[in-house]
N, C-alpha and C positions, 0 to 999 in steps of 0.2 A: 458972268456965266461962260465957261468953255464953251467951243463949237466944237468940242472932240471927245470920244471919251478918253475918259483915266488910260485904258491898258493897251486895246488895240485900234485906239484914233481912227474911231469910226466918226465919218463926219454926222453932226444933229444937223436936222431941218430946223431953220430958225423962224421965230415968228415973223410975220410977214417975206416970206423969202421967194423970190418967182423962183421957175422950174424947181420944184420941190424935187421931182423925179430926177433931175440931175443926181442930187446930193444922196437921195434916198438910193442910187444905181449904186453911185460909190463906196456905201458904204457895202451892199450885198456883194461888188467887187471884190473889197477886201476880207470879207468874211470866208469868201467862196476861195479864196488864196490862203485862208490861214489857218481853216477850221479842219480836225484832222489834217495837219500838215504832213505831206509827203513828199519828198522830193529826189529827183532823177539820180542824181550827183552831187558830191560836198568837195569836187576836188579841182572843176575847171575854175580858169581866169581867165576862161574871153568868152563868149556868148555862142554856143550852137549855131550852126547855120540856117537849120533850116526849124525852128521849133515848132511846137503844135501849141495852139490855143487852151493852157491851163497849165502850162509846163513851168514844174518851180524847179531852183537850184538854191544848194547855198553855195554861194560863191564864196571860190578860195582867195587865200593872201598873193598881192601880187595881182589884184584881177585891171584889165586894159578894155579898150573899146567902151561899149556901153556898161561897161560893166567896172568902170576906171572907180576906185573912192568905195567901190562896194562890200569889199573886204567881210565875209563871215555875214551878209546882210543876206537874206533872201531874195532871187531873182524871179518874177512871178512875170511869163509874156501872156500878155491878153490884151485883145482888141488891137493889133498888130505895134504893141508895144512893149518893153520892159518897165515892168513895174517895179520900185524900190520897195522893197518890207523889211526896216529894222529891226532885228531882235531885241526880245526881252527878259529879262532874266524868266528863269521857270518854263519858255517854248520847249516844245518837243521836239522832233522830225524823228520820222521813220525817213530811214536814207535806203533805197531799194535797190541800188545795185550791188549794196553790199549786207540787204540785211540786217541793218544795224539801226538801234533808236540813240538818238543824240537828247541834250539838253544842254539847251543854254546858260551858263553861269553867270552872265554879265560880263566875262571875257572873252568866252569860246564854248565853241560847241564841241561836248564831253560825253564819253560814252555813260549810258546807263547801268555797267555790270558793278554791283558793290565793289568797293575794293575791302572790303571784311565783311563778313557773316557771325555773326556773334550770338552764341545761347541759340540757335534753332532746335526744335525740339523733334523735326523730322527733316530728313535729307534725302528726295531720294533722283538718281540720276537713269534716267531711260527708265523708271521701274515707279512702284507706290513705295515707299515706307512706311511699317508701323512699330506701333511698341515693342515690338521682340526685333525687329529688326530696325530701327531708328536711320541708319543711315542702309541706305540700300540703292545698289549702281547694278547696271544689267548694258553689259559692253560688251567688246570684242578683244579691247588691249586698252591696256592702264601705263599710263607712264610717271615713276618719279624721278625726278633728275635736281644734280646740287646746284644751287646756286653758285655761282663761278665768284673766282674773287675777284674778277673786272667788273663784274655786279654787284659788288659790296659784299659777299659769300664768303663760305672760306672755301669751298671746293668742295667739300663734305656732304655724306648727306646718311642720315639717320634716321630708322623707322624705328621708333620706341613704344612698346606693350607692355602695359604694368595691370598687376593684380594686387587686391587687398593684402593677404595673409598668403604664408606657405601652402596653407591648406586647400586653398581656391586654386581654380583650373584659369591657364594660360597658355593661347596656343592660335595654332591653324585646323581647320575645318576640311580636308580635302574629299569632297562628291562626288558622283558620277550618279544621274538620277535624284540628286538627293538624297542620296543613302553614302554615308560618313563608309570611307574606305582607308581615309588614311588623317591621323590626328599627328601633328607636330608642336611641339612646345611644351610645358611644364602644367602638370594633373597630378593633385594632390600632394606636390611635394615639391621642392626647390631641385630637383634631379631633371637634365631634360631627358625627352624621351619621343622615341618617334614610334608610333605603333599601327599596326594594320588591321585591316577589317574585311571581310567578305561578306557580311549581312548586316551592317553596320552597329550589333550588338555585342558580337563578341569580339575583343580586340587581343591581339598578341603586339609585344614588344619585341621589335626588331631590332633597337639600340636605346642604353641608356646611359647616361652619363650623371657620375656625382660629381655632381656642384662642388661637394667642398674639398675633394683634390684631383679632379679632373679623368678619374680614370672610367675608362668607356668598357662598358658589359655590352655581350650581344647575346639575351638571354636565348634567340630563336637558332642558333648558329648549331648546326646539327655538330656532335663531338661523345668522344664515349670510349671508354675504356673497358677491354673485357679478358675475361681471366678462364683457365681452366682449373675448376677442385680437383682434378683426378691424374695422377698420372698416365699419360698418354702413349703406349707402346705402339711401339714403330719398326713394321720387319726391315729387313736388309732391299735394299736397289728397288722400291716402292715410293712415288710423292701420296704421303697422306696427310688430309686436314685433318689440324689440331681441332679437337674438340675444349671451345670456348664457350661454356656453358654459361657463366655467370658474368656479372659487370659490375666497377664501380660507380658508372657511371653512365648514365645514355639518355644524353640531351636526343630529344625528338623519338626517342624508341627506335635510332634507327638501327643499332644493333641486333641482328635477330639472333639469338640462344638459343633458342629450339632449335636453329640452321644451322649456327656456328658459323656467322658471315654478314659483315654489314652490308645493308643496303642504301646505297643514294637515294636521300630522298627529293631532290632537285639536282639540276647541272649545274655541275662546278668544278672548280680545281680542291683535291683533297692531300693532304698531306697522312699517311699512314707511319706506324713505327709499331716495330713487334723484337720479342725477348724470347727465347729459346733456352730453356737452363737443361742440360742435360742429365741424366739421373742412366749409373750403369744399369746392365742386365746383368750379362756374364763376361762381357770383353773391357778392357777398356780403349781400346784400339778401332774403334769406331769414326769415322769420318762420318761427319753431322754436317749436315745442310739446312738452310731453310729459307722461303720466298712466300711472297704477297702473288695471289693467283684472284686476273679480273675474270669473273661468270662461270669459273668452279675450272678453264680450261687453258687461259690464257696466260704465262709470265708476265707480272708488269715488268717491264723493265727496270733495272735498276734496284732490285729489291730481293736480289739472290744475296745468298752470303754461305759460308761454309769455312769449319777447320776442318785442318788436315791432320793436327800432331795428337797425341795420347790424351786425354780425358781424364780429370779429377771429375768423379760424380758430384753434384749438385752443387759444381763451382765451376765447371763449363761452360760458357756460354755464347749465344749468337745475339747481335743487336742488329736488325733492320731497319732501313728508312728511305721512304721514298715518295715522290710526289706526283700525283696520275689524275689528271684529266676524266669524270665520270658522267655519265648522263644517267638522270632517273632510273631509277629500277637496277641499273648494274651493281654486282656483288664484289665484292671482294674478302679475301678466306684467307689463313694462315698455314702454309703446308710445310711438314717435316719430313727429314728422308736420311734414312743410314745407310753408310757404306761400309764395306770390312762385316760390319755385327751389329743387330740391331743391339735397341734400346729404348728409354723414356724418354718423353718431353714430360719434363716434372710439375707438379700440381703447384699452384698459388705462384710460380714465377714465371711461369710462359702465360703472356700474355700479348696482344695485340689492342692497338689504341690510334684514334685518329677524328680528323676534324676537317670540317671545308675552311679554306683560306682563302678560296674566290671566286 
């Protein structure tokens, strides 16, 4: 029969054995050292100076003094001594200066965190998980970073999102409150497409791109083309707006026709360009003008134009174009002007047209 146990050699009281309580202290000694094991430090190799009465360590590689041959064994002082406690495979320690729980393998003492997680069926980090949201993290900052190739890496690093079929949604979720403001990724179709939200049910498309040859639409991009039906008579050494009634075209509505003058509908840089075809009265000896005018008062710059020599009716013509800077709400209007004799700005080919570019 053993006088120890199997695991943690706790000494038995033997039959007939004097001072029982010797043996029976020893073993409460070693339980009172083992059980929840906790200890100070897993990194010294020479013994504290001054310890207190239950202070364990695992002593490190390398350890000297009382603590010589002790290598990775637990240091346990009680009763103004160091006690030896070998590990065994499966011990624990919580190590408290660092926080950390160990476990012994039979070689060393290894931390506890998985090195894989495999098939979990919730994840969640600072936060709960559930079924609709399975893995679920509530931080401040997320970091991914490649693997180096001194790390066996290649340097690289890949974040890959895959969905079933074309027809399923694939993307980013962007919040504020929890109400969806901004979607990025691919929705109902292999196109990607980034789109915004203000109440997070109705969304616009601010850019999309076809997958199958790359070219990028910007369905919200204010642009618009607008035309006059009518011939536009124009007296002599007068600036008048052409009347641009109708459009082919007016992304955002922001041409207005009833005004005869677009309006910005955000700040941006606009690119404008406008056509002037000239139509006689009774001269042909007319000097024709015409300019881009910001808020019914101002010259943009850059967007005067004018001939000077004799006039073929409805084969004369002015081309405008210029690029101006607008804030909300500013207009801009197409004005004509004769000199020598009046005359027309002619219907279906005086037109103005334009689009923000940034």
């Amino acid at each position: 029969m053993s006088d120890a146990t199997t695991h943690l050699l706790l000494p038995y009281i033997m039959a007939a054995q004097a001072q029982k309580h010797v043996t029976h202290n020893e073993a409460l000694r070693l339980l009172d050292g083992l059980v929840q094991l906790s200890v100070l430090d897993r990194d010294l190799t020479a013994p504290p100076g001054s310890p207190a009465d239950g202070d364990r360590y695992i002593v490190g590689s390398g350890a000297t003094g009382d603590w010589a041959g002790w290598d990775l064994n637990v240091a346990l002082w009680t009763d103004g001594a160091w006690l030896r406690l070998p590990p065994r495979s499966g011990w624990r320690s919580w190590v408290e200066d660092e926080g950390l729980l160990l476990v012994y393998d039979g070689a060393g003492w290894v931390g506890t965190t998985p090195a894989a997680l495999q098939n979990l069926a919730l994840l969640g980090v600072g936060t709960t998980a559930d079924t609709s949201n399975p893995f679920s993290a509530k931080l401040n900052a997320a970091l991914w970073t490649a693997k180096t190739v001194a790390e066996g890496g290649t340097g690289d690093l890949f974040y890959t999102m895959n969905k079933e079929a074309a027809a399923d949604d694939l993307g980013l979720t962007l919040q504020t409150g929890f109400v969806t403001k901004a979607l990025v990724g691919l929705f109902g179709s292999d196109r990607f497409r980034l789109a915004v939200s203000a109440d997070g049910s109705t969304f616009f498309d601010g850019l999309s791109v076809d997958n199958a040859n790359g070219i990028v639409d910007l369905p919200r991009l204010p642009r618009f083309k607008a035309y006059t039906n009518y011939d536009n008579y124009v007296g002599v050494g007068t600036w008048t707006k052409i009347g641009l009634n109708n459009t082919d075209y007016n992304d955002q509505g922001a041409f207005d026709a009833a005004n005869n003058h677009f309006v910005a509908p955000v700040d941006g840089t606009y690119l404008f360009g406008a056509t002037l075809l000239y139509k006689i009265n009774a001269s042909a000896t007319a000097r024709m003008r015409g300019r881009l005018v910001l808020n019914g008062t101002t010259e943009i710059r850059g967007s005067l134009g004018e001939i000077s020599a004799t006039h073929v009716s409805l084969a004369t013509a002015i081309w405008l174009q210029t690029m101006v800077p607008l804030t909300a709400g500013d207009t801009v209007e197409l004005q004509g002007y004769f000199r020598v004799a009046d005359g027309y700005f002619a219907a279906d080919h005086t037109s103005l047209w334009g689009c923000k570019v940034g």
